[in-house]
C-alpha positions in Angstrom: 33.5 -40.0 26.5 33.8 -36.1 26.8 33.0 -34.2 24.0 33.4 -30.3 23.9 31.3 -27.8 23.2 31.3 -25.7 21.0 32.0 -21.8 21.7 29.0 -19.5 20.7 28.5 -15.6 20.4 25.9 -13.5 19.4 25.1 -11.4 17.1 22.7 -7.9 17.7 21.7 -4.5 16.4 19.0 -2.5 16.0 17.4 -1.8 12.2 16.0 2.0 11.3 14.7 3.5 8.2 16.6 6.5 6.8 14.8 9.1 9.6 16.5 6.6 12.3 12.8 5.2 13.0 13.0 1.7 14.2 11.7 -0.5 11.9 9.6 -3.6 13.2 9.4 -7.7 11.6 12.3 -7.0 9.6 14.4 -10.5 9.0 18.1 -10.7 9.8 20.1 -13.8 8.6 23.9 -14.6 9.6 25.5 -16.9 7.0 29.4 -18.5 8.1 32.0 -18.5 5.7 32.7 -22.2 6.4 28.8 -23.1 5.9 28.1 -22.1 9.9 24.0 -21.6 10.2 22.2 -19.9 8.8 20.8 -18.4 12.1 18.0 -16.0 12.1 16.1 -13.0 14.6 13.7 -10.7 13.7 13.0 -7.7 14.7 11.1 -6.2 17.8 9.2 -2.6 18.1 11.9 -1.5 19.3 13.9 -2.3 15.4 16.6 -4.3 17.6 17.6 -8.1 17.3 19.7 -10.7 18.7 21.1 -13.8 16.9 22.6 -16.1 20.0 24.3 -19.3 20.1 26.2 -18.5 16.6 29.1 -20.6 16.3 32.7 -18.4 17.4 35.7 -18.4 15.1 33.4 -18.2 12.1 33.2 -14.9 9.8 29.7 -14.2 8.9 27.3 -12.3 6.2 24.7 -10.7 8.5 22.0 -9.7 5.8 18.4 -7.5 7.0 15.7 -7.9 4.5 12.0 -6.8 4.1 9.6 -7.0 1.1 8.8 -3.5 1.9 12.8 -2.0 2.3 15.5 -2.6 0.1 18.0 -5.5 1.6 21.3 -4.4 2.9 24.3 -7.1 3.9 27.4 -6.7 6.4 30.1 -9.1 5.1 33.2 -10.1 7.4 31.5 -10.0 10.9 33.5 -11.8 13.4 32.1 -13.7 16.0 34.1 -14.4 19.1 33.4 -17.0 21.5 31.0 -15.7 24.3 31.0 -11.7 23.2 28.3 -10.1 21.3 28.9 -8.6 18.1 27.3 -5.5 16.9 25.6 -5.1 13.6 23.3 -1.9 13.4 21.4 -1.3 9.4 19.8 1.2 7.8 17.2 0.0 5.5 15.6 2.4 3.1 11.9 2.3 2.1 11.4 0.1 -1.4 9.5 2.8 -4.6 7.4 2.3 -7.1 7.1 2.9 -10.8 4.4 3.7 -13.0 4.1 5.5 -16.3 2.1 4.7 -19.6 2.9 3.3 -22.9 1.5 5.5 -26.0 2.2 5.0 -29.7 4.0 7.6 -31.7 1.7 7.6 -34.9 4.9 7.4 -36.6 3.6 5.2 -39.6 3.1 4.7 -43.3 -0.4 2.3 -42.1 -3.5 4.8 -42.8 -5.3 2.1 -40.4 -3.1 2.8 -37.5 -3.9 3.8 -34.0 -2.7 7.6 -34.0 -0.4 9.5 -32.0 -1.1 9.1 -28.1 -3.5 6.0 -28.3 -2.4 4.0 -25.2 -1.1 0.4 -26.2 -2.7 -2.2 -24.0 -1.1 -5.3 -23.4 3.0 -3.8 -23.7 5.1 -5.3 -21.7 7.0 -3.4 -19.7 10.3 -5.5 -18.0 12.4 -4.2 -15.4 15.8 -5.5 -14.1 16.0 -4.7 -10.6 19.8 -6.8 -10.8 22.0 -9.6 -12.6 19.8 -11.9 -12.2 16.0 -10.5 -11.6 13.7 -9.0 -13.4 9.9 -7.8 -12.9 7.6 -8.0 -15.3 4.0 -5.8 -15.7 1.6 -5.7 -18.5 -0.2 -2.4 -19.5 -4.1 -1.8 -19.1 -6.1 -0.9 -22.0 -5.5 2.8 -21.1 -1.8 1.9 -21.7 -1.2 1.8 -17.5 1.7 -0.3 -16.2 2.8 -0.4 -12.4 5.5 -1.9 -10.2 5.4 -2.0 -6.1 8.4 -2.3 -4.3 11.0 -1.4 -6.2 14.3 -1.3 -4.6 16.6 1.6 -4.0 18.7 2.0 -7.4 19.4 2.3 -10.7 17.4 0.2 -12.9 16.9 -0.2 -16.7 13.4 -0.7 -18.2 12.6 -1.7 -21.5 8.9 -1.8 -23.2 8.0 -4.2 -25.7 4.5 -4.6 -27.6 3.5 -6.5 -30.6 4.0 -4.5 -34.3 5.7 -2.1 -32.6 9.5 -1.3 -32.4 11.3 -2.3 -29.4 12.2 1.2 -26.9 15.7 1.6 -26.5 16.4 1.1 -22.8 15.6 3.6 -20.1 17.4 4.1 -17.0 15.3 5.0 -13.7 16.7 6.0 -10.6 14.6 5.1 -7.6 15.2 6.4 -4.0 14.1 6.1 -0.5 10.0 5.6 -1.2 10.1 7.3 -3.8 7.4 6.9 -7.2 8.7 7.4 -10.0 6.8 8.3 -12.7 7.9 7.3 -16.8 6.3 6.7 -19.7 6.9 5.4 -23.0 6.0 5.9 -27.2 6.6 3.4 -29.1 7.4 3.5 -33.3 5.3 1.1 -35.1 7.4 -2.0 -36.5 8.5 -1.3 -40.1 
């Protein structure tokens, strides 16, 4: 019996960092609408890739991630049947967070830590998206700190026992950068 083959492409690029470096060992994944792969390349010194022998007449989300960069996607990339199909990223370098927690000294207790004594053990939660946060605990000089933070707005809320909960601060974290913000907390009434 003859059975056919199916048709294949590819699928290439090259991945930089914002200063149009190429960037090396950074994964790139192609996922078909109708459940095709997932097919995956890494890529060279050179920051380029190639993805061949991806099924044709698919549409595919060609995603390049790194636990160092922040993930970027290309949705709706066509694949046709023996042609290559280009698929260049620009990923940008994840941050970092830091800050302390201190308390207020706003309080009626005479036994209470004063104004500016770090809180150890706060816990600091950050939601990096819908679904994910990061979590830190501060030092006993009231120290918390997050690696890899990716690019983007992101709310942070502190939270330490007999203490008032912070209202939520937003943080804005680009390209590598460290961002630096601390915290007082009320005591609990």
């Amino acid at each position: 019996a003859y059975v056919e083959a199916a048709e294949t492409g590819t699928i290439y690029g090259e991945v930089t960092d914002t200063d149009g470096e190429p960037l090396e060992g950074i994964f790139v994944d192609a996922l078909g609408d109708d459940e095709s792969g997932p097919y995956f390349a890494e890529t060279g010194e050179d920051g380029t890739y190639e993805i061949s022998g991806v099924l044709a007449d698919d549409t595919y989300t060609v995603t390049a991630h790194h636990e160092n960069y922040t993930a970027a996607f290309e949705p709706e990339v066509d694949v046709e049947p023996e042609q290559g199909t280009n698929v260049d990223f620009e990923l940008a370098e994840n941050g970092e967070l830091s800050g302390t927690v201190t308390a207020s000294g706003d309080t009626a207790d005479a036994e209470a830590i004063s104004t500016d004594e770090p809180i150890e053990n706060a816990v600091v939660e950050l939601e990096v998206g819908p679904s994910t946060t990061y979590t830190a605990a501060t030092d006993a000089n009231g120290d918390y700190h997050f690696d890899n933070v990716p690019v983007g707005t992101h709310d942070v809320e502190v939270n330490a026992d007999d203490f008032a909960t912070n209202d939520s601060v937003t943080v804005e974290i680009t390209d590598g950068d460290e961002v630096h913000q601390d915290f007082q907390l009320d005591y609990a009434e």
